[in-house]
N, C-alpha and C positions, 0 to 999 in steps of 0.2 A: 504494500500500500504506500501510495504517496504522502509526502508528506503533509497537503495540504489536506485531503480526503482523510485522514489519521486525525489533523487536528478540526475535521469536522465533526468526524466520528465522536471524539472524544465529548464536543462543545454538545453533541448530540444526547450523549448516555449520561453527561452530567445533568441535561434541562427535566433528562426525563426520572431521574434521580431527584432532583427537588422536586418534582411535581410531585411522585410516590408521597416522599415525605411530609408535603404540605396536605395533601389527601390523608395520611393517616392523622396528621396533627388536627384539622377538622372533624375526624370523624372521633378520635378522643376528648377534645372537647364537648361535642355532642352530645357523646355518652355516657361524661362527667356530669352535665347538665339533666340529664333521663336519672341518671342515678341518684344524684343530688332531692330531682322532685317525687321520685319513689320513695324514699328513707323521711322526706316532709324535710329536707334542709338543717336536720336537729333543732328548731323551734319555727313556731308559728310565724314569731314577726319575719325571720330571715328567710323563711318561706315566701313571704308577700314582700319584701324586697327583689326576690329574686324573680320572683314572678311578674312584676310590675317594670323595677327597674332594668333586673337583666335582659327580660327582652325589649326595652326600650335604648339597651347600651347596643343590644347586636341589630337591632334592625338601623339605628346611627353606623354602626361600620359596614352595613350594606351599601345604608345609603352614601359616606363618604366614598368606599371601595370603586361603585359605579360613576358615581363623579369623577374622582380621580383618573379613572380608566376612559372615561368621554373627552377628559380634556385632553388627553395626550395626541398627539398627533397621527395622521397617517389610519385612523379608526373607520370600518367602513358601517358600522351601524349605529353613529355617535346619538342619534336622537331616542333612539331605542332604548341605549343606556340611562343618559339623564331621565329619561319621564323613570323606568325603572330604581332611579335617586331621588325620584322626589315622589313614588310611591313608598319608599320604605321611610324618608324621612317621613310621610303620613302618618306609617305603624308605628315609628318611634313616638310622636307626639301623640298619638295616641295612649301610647303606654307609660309614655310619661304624666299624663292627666290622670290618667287610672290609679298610679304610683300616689300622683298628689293625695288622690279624696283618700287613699285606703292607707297610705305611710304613713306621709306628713298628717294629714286632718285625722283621720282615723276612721273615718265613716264611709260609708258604703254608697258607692256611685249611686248620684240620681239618673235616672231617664226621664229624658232626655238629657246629655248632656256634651260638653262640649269636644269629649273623646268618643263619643258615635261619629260625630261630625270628621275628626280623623279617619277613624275607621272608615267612615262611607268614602272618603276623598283616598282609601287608599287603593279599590278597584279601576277607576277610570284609567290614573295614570298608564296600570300595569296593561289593560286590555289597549290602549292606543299602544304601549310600548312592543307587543305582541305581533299586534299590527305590521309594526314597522318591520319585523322580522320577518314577516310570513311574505312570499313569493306574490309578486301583483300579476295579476293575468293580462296577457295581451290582446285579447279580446273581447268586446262585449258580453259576448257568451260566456267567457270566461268569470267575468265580473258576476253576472246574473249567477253560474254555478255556486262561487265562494258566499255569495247572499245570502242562494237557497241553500247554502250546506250550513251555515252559521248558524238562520233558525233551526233547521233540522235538526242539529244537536243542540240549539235553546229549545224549542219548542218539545223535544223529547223530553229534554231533563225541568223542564219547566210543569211539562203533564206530571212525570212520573213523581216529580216532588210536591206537586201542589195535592195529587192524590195520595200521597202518603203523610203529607205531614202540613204542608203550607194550607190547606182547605180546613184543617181542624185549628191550625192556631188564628186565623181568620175568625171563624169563628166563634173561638174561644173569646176575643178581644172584643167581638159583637157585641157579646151577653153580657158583658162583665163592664159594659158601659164606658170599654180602655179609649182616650179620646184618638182621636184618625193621627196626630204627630205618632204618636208609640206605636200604634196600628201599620202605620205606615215604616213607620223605623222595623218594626220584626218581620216584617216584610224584603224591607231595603236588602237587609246583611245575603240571605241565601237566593235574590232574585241577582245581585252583583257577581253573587260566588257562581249561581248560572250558568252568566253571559263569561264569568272566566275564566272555568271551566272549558267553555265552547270554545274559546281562543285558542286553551289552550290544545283543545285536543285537534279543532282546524289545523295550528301552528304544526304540530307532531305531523302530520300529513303534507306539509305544502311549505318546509322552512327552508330556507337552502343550504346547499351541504358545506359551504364553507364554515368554520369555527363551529362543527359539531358539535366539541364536545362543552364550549360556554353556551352553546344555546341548551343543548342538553340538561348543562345543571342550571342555568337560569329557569327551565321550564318546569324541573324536580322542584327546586324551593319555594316556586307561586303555586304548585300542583300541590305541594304540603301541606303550604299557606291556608291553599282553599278548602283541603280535607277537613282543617282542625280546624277552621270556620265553620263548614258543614257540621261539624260534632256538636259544636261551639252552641249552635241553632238549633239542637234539638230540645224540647221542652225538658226533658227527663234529665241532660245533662248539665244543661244551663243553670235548673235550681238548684242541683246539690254544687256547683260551681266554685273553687275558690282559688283564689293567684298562689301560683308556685306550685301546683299540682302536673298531672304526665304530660298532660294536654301541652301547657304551656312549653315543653321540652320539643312539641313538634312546631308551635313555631320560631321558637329559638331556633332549630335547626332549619327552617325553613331561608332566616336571614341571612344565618351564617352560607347556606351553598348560595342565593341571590349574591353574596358578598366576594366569596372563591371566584364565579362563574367568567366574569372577567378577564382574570389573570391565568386564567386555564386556558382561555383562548390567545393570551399573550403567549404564553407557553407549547400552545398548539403551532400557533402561527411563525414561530423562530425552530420548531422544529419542522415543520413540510419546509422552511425555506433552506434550511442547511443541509437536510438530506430530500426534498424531494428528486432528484435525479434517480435517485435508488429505491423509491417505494412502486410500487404496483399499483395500479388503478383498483379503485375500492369496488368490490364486487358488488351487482346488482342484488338488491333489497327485495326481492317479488313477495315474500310475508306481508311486507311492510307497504310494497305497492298492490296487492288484492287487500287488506283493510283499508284502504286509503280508497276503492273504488267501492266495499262494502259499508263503508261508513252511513250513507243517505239511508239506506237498508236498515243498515241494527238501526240509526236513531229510529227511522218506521213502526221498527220495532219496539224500542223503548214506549215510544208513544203509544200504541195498541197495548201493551203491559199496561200501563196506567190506567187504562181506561176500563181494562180485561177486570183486574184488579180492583175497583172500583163495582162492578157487576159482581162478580165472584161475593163481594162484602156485601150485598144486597142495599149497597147504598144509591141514594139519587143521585150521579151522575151529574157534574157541580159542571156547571153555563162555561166557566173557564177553560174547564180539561175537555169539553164537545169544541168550544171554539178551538183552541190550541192543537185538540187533534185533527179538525179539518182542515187549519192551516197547514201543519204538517203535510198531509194526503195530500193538498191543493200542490204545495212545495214539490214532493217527492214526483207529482204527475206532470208537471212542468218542467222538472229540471231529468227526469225520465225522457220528454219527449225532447230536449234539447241535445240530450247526451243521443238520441238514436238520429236525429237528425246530424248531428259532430258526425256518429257511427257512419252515414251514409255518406257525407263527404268526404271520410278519411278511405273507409273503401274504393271511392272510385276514382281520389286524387294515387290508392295506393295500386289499383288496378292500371291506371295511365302509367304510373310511374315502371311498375313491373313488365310492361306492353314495352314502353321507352327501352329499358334497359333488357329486355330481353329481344330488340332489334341492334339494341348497339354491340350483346354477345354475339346473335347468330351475322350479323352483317360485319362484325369484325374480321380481320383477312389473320389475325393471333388467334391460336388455338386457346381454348380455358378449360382445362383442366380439375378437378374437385375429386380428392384423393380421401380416402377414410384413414384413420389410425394405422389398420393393417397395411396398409398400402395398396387399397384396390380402387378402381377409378369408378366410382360414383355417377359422374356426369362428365359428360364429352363436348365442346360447344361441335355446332356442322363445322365449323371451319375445318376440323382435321379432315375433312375429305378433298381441300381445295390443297391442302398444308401435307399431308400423310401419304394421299390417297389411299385411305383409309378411312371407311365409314362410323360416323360416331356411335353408331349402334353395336357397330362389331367392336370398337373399342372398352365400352362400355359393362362394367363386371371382370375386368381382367387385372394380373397386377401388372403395376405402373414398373416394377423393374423387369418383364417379360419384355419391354419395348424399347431398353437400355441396352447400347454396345455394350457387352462383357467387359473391355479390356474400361471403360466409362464408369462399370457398376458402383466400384470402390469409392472411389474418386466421392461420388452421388450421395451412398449412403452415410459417406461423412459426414460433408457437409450438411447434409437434413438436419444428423443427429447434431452435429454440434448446433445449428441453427436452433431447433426444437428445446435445448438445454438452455439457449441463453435468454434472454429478459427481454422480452417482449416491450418493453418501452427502449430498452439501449439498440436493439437491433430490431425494429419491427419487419425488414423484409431480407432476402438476401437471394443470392442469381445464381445458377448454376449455367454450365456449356457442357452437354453432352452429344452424343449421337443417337438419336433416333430412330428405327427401323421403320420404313416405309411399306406402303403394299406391293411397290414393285419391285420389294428385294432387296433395294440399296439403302444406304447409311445415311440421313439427313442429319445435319450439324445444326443443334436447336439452343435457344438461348432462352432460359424460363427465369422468369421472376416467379419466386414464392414468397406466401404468405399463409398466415395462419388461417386457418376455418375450423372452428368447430371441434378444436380438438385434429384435425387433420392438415390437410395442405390444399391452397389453392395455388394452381400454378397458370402462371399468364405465359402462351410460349411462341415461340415465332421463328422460322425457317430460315439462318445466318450460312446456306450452304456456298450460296454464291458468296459472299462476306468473307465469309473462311478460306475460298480459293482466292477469291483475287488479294487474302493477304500474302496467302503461303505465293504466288504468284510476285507481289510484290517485294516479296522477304528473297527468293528466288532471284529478282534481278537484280538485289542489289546485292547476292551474293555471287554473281554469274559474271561473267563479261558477255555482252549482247552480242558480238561475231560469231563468236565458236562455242559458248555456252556450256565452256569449263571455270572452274570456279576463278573468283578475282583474289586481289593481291589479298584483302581482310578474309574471308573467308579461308585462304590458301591458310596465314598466320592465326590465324584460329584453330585450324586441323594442326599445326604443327608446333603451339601451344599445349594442345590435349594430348599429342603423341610425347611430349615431353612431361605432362605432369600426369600422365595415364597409370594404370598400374605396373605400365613397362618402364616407368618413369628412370632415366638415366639410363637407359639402353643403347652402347655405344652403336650398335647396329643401324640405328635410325641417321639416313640422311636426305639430306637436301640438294637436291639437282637445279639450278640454276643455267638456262638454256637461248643461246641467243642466235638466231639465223641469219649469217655471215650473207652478204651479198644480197641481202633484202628491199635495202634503199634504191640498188639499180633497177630491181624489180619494177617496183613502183613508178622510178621517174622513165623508166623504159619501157615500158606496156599500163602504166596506170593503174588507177587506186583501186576498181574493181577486179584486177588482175591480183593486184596487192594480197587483198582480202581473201579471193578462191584461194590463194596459196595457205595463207593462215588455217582458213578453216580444214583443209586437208591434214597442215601440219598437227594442227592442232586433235584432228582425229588419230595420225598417227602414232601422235604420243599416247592418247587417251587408250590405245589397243595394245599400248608397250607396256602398261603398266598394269601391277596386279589390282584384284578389287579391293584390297586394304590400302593400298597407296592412295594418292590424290594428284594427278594432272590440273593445270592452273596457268592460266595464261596473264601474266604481271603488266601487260601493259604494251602496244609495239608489237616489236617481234621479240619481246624477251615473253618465256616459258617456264614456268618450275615442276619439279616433283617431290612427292615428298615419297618416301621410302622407308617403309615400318620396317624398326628392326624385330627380327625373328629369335630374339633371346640365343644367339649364335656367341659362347664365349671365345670363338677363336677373333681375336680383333683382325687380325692379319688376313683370313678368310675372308673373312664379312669384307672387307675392302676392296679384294680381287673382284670378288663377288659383285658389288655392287660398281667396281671401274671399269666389270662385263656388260652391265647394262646398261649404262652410258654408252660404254663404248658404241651395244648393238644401237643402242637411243641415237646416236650421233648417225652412223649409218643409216638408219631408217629415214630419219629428218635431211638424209642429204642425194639421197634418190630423187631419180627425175621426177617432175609436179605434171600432170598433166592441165593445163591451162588454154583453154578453149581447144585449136586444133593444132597447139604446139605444145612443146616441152619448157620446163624450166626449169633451172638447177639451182640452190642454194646449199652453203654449206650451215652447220652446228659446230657453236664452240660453247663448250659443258662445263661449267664450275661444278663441282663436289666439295661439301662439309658432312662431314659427319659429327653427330652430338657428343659430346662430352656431360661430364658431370654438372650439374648447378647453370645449365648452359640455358638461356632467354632463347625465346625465338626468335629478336630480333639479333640479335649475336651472330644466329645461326644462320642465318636469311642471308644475314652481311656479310660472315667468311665465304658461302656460298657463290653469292656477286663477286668480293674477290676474286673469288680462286674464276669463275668466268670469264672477268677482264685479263686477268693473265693468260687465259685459254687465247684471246684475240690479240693480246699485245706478243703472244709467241708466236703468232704465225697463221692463226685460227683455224677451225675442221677439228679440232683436238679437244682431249679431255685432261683437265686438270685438278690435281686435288688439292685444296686448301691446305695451306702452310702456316706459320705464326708469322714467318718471313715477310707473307703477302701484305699481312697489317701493318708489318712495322715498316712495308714500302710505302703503304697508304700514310701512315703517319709525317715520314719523311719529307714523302712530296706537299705536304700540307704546311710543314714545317718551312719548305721549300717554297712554296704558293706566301707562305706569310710575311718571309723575308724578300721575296721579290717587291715587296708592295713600299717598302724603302729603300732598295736597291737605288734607285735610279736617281732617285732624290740626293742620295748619301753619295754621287758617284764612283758605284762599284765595278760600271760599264766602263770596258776599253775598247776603244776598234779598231781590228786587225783586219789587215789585207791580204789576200792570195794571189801572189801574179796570174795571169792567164796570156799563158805564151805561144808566140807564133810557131807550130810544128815544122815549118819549112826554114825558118831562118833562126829559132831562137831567141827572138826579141820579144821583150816584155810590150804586149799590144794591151796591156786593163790588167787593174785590177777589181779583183770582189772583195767586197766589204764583208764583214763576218764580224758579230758584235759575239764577246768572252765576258762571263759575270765570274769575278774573284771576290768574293764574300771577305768580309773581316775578319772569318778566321785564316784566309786565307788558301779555301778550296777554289778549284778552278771548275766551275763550272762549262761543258760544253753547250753549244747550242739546244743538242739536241734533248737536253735536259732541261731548259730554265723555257725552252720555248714549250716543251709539250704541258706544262705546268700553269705556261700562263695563257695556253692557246684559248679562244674564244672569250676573253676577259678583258678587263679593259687596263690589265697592266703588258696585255700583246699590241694593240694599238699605239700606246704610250711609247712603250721600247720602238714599235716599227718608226715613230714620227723623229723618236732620239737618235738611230742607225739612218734615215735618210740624211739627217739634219745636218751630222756629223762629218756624213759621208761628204757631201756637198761643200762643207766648208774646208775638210782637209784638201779635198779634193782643190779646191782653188787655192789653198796656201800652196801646194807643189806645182798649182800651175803659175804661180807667182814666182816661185824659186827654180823654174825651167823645166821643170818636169809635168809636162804636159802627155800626159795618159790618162784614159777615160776612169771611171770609176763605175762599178752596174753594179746593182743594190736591189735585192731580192725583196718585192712587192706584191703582197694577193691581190687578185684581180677584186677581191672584195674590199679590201684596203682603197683602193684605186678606188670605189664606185661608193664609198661611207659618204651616204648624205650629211652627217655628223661635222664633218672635215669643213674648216673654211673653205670655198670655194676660190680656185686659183692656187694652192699651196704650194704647190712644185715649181709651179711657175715664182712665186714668190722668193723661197728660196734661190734658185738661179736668179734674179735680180739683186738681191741681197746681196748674194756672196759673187756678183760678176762672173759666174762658170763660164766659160764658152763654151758656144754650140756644138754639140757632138761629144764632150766631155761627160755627160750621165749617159747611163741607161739602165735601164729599167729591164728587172727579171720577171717578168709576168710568172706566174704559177699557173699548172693546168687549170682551165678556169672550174671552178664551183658549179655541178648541172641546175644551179638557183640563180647565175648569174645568167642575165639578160647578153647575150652578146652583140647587139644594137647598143646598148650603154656601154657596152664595154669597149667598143669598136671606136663611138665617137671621141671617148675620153681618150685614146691612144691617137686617134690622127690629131687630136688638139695638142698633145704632148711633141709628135713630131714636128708639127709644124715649129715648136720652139729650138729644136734641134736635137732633141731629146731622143734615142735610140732604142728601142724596142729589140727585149729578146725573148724566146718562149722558153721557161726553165723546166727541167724534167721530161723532156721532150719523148715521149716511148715509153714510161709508165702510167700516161691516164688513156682517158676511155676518149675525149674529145678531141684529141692531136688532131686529126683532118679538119674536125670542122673551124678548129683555130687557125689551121695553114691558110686554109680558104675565105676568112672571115675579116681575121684581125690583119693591120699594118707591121709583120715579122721581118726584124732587120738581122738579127741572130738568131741559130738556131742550138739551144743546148741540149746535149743528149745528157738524158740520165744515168747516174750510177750502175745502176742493174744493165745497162747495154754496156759499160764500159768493161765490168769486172768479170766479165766472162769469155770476152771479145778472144781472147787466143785460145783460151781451151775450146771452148763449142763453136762446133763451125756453125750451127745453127745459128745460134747467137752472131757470129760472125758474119752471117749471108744477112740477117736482118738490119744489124748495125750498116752494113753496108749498103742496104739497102734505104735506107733512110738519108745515110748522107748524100747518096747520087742525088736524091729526091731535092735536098737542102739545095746544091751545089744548082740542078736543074730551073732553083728559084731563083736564083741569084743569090741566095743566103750566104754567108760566113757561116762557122759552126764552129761549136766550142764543146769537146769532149770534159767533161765532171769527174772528179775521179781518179787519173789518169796516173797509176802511183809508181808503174813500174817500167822500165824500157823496153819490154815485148811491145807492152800497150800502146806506147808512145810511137814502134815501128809498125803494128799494126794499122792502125787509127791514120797514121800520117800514108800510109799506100791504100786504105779505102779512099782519102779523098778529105779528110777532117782538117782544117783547118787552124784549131787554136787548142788550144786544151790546158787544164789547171788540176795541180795533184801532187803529192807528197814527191812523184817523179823529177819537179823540179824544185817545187819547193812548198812548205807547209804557209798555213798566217804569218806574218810578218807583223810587227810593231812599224811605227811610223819612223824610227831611227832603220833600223834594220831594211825598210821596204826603199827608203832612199838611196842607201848603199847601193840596194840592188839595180836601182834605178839608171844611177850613174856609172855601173859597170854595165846595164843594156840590155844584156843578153846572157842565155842558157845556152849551153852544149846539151844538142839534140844527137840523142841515138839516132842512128844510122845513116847519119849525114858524113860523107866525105869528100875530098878534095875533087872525085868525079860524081859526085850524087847529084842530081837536078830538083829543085824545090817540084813539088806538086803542083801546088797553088803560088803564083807572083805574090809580092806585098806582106809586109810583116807586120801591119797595124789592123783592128777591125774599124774600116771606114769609121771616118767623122760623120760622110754625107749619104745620105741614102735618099730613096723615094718615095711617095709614101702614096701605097697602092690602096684601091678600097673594093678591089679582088683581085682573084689569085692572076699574078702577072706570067706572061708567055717567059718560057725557056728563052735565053739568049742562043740565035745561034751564031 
């Protein structure tokens, strides 16, 4: 229990702790009082003290009590209170006058006197206070009802008393010549006690239920009151009569509960407000509501007693008790014929109502339901025929868990029982979702609202099958990828989550295949995106057929693919890895078989990361040695399968290490730029050099290009370096053309670089004005271009560069895929062959027919050509008898520094293998032209 419910609890068991005890200390006092007037108070006088003044002290602390409790705030029956304080203040002064003549004076009240007078003034109060408590009707009829019920119980107890005892003392006061005030006064006290009497017992029938239990003892201590009034009136008990006797003991006790009555209901009302959340609705009263509808009845009957009673005694039938009982009769057949005319309205407002809500069950498209205890179905609304199909008749008499999926039952009979357990105000309804069984066999997914009835279950239900598909549908795509409709990246790591915290949990057997199809991108830009996709989804079936049903195929996104691979509780680790660098491997094979795509072939390859799990190991951990060990599958070579290493992370680390220092590099100037001669093969004169930018770190590592560029490739510390190695190159470039040495400088530029809308516009051009270069002095190494670059834009940008003097050469010339349409497209003033054509050039003649084959092509253009590479003197006597023109390479010499490349400058020239005193040059000219022309197609062979 909480703390605050605890300290209600507590505030709770304590209020009803002083209640007990204020109830027992009442009802001690009381019976000290009865005892007191039984024993005679041990003398007379104290006797008629107690009798006079005592109950003149306790009907004063009624009447303060009620007062007290009227003025307080927040009271909902304040008037009812007061007039009930200023009828007991009546009885007090009453019994205070009594006290006078019979204490103080010593003499015995006269009648009339001015404590009748109290006495008479002390009914009115109490019957208007009664009043105020009793329920007001809201309609005419209503009003007219509570009239006739009033007299009905006046006019009963008015017969039956005026024939037993009011008609003889009447009489008695005739003959005895008593004058009409006294006549009238012994008349007063029991026609008062009567009328309230009738109040009270109306009140008992028609009070409302708030502060039961003060209206209860309020109505106990005026019902006392009027008892021992009634006694009070009889002739017999009245003369032998004297204060401080039993009598008086009941209404002392009468004051004292008007006095409690109050503060019971304070007591009441502070405890429904601290725990009402936790009580129960108070159970219907039907004793108490058939007396309340028999009441007009017995009084009928009372009256016919009096009258019977009267015959029976052989007496004349007194003018009073004939009127009073026809008024009765007259009452009872009027307010008879109003209650059957109610009767008829309420039948046919209840008949309407029943018609109403027994179209809005059957015309309802929700099934309803009405279950018994045992759980048998009662009543079926039609709907289950539109809902089941199934007829509500045939439903009807069966049990409700005959029509429950099996694997649903459990689930069902829980939640009832726990439902049926709990408290019906804290949880008055609660829903179940089960399966249904229909008439045509199949399983409908039903969603029911229950409620109690009768001791059983009502259920409201209604047909969620299509609901339930299109979530599992909607839970499906966003578990799925939409192409090929194997699971996606979160689902993938959700299964590979569970395979790690499973009961195989740390199963070094379990791993992760990470799968990327090599050659995919030319797919695309080479036959297009719906080509793209037919391959996917093939590949994607191929994988899905390679793997077992406990695995999971999953496609990450692209053309990247994963598996996951349960381990088979296999302790040989070493196995298990053969094992599973088998199914990659056939995986890799499988994924790299021809595609049929419309009515041709298409080849890609697969390059496969492997991780397998370890101890304590995350699935994102695993996911990511996975991709590792992938990218190294591709940066080896790709088609291959690789297994994850600690290596691989601490290479990822490195290069991040390396990506983060480069981003002050440039700043801090840790760039220097080195130059590579590029010498004429015919003469050995230095005709250009290439620029080639070195990063020396402050520890003082040297990084190569091909390290700090692949780190910072696609970033914008690649841009930054490209714009520093132009900048550089342009301005050394004019200080040697200052100091005599005038040789071109070409400077390796992506065709993407070239065409960055980002770039001031004019920048190259800038720089040549800047630093005065002259014309012919740069050139520019195009890279195979980008298949996203535009060669329309790429085209214009190089004839605008030629026309400044600026020389165009195409770099890597024989490893891309677009060489022709670049020969044919762009303005090429050199032509550089690539590495991979250089370093094979003597051993394969293959190699050899092709390289040669490319330079007749160059030579054919009128091109220059410049061999990359070029490291050893085969190559250099190779290359120079195909027809190549320039070439650059460890052969002659590696980067140069700007001290070192001068020397070389002003010595000239390189001793060329296999030149001799009779050898004849190839090619005339030992420089690559300053001037060229600048074509905007491919120009005719010179002949």
């Amino acid at each position: 229990m909480s703390a605050p419910g605890a300290l209600l609890s507590w505030r709770t068991a304590t209020g009803r702790s002083a209640g007990l005890r204020s109830r027992l200390a009442l009802a001690a006092v009381c019976a000290g009082y009865a005892v007191g007037a039984v024993v005679g108070w041990g003398s007379p006088e104290l006797a008629v003290f107690m009798g006079d003044f005592g109950l003149s002290v306790a009907a004063l602390i009624a009447a303060v009590s009620c007062f007290l409790y009227a003025r307080a705030g927040g009271i909902r029956f304040r008037p009812a209170w007061f007039l009930f304080s200023l009828s007991s203040a009546m009885a007090a002064g009453g019994n205070a006058v009594w006290g006078w003549y019979e204490v103080v004076l010593g003499r015995s009240v006269p009648t009339p006197s001015l404590a009748d007078l109290f006495f008479l003034c002390f009914a009115p109060p109490a019957i208007v206070g009664l009043l105020v408590l009793a329920k007001r009707p809201v309609t005419r009829a209503g009003w007219v009802c509570l009239v006739l019920d009033a007299w009905l119980i006046g006019g009963s107890l008015l017969t039956l008393s005026w024939s037993l005892a009011l008609a003889h003392t009447a009489h008695v006061a005739n003959a005895a010549g008593v004058s009409v005030a006294r006549a009238a006064l012994s008349l007063a006290y029991p026609l008062l006690d009567i009328v309230l009497v009738s109040m009270v017992l109306a009140l008992h029938f028609r009070r409302f239920s708030a502060n039961r239990s003060s209206v209860n003892t309020a109505i106990g201590g005026l019902a006392l009151t009027v008892l021992c009034d009634a006694l009070f009136t009889a002739p017999l008990l009245r003369s032998a009569y004297q204060s401080g006797q039993l009598l008086d003991a009941g209404w002392f006790a009468g004051s004292l509960l008007l006095a409690y009555a109050p503060w019971a209901a304070g007591r009441e009302d502070e405890d429904n407000a601290v725990g009402s959340a936790a009580q129960t609705p108070p159970a219907s009263r039907p004793i108490a509501g058939s007396l309340a509808a028999l009441t007009p009845y017995l009084a009928a009957a009372v009256c016919t007693l009096g009258i019977l009673y009267n015959v029976v005694e052989g007496r004349r039938v007194d003018r009073v008790v004939v009127l009073t009982g026809c008024t009765v009769a007259l009452a009872l057949v009027v307010r008879q014929a109003i209650m059957l005319l109610d009767n008829i309205s309420l039948t046919q407002e209840l008949a309407q109502k029943e018609n109403h809500f027994r179209s809005l069950v059957q015309g309802s498209s929700d099934v309803i339901m009405i279950a018994e205890p045992s759980g048998v179905l009662r009543y079926v609304s039609p709907a289950a025929a539109g809902v089941y199909g199934r007829e509500a008749e045939d439903l009807v008499g069966t049990e409700l868990s005959s029509i429950i999926h099996p694997e649903d039952l459990g689930g069902v009979v829980h939640e009832l029982r726990r439902f049926l357990a709990a408290s019906p105000r804290e949880e008055p309804t609660t829903r179940i979702e089960c399966r249904f069984g229909s008439g045509t066999g199949d399983w409908l997914h039903v969603e029911s609202t229950v409620n109690r009835h009768q001791g059983g279950l009502l259920l409201n239900s209604r047909d969620v099958t299509e609901r339930v598909r299109l979530q599992a549908q909607l839970q499906h795509n966003a578990e799925h990828d939409p192409l090929t409709d194997l699971p996606n990246r979160a689902l993938f790591t959700a299964r590979v989550g569970k395979a790690l915290g499973g009961r195989r949990a740390g199963d070094p057997g379990t791993a992760v295949l990470f799968i990327d199809l090599d050659g995919f991108k030319a797919v695309n830009d080479s036959i297009g995106h719906q080509a793209g996709d037919e391959l996917l989804i093939q590949a994607a079936r191929r994988l899905q057929d390679s793997v077992r049903a406990s695995d999971t195929a999953a496609r990450l996104g692209g053309d990247e693919f994963a598996a996951l691979v349960v381990g088979d509780g296999t302790r040989d680790q070493a196995a298990r890895e053969y094992q599973v660098h088998e199914i990659a491997d056939r995986l890799r094979l499988r994924l790299s078989q021809p595609y049929r795509i419309g009515a041709g072939e298409v080849r890609v390859a697969a390059s496969i990361g492997v991780a397998f799990a370890e101890p304590s190991i995350t699935p994102k951990d695993l996911m990511r040695n996975a991709d590792l060990a992938m990218y190294r599958a591709k940066a080896s070579g790709k088609d291959r399968v690789e297994l994850y290493a600690p290596q691989m992370q601490a290479d990822v680390v490195r290069r991040s290490e390396l990506a983060a220092r480069l981003r002050s590099a440039l700043r801090d100037g840790e760039f220097a730029l080195l130059h590579q001669p590029v010498v004429h093969l015919a003469s050995g004169t230095v005709a250009a050099v290439s620029a080639q930018a070195r990063w020396r770190s402050t520890q003082g590592v040297l990084f190569t290009p091909a390290e700090f560029l692949r780190v910072s490739e696609g970033s914008d510390r690649a841009a930054e370096l490209g714009s520093w190695l132009l900048e550089e190159a342009v301005e050394q470039a004019a200080d040697r053309a200052r100091a005599g040495h005038a040789v071109a400088v070409s400077v390796r530029v992506s065709a993407a670089r070239l065409l960055d809308r980002t770039l001031p516009p004019g920048s190259v051009e800038a720089l040549l004005t800047r630093y005065g270069l002259p014309s012919g002095a740069l050139m520019i190494e195009v890279a195979d271009s980008d298949p996203r670059i535009s060669f329309d834009e790429l085209e214009q940008r190089l004839v605008a560069l030629r026309r400044l003097g600026v020389r165009i050469a195409l770099d890597g010339f024989g490893s891309g895929y677009a060489a022709v349409n670049a020969l044919r497209r762009l303005p090429i003033d050199v032509l550089k062959l690539d590495r991979c054509l250089v370093e094979g050039v003597v051993e394969s003649a293959r190699l050899h027919k092709i390289t040669s084959g490319l330079l007749r092509i160059a030579g054919d253009l009128g091109m220059q050509s410049v061999a990359d590479g070029v490291d050893v003197p085969e190559q250099v006597r190779a290359l120079r008898a195909m027809g190549c023109t320039h070439g650059q390479g460890m052969a002659f010499n590696g980067p140069l520094d700007e001290y070192r490349l001068r020397r070389t400058l002003i010595r000239g020239k390189y001793p060329v293998p296999g030149i001799g005193p009779a050898a004849q040059p190839v090619l005339a000219g030992g420089a690559i032209p300053l001037q060229g022309r600048s074509h905007d197609e491919t120009p005719v062979p010179p002949t």
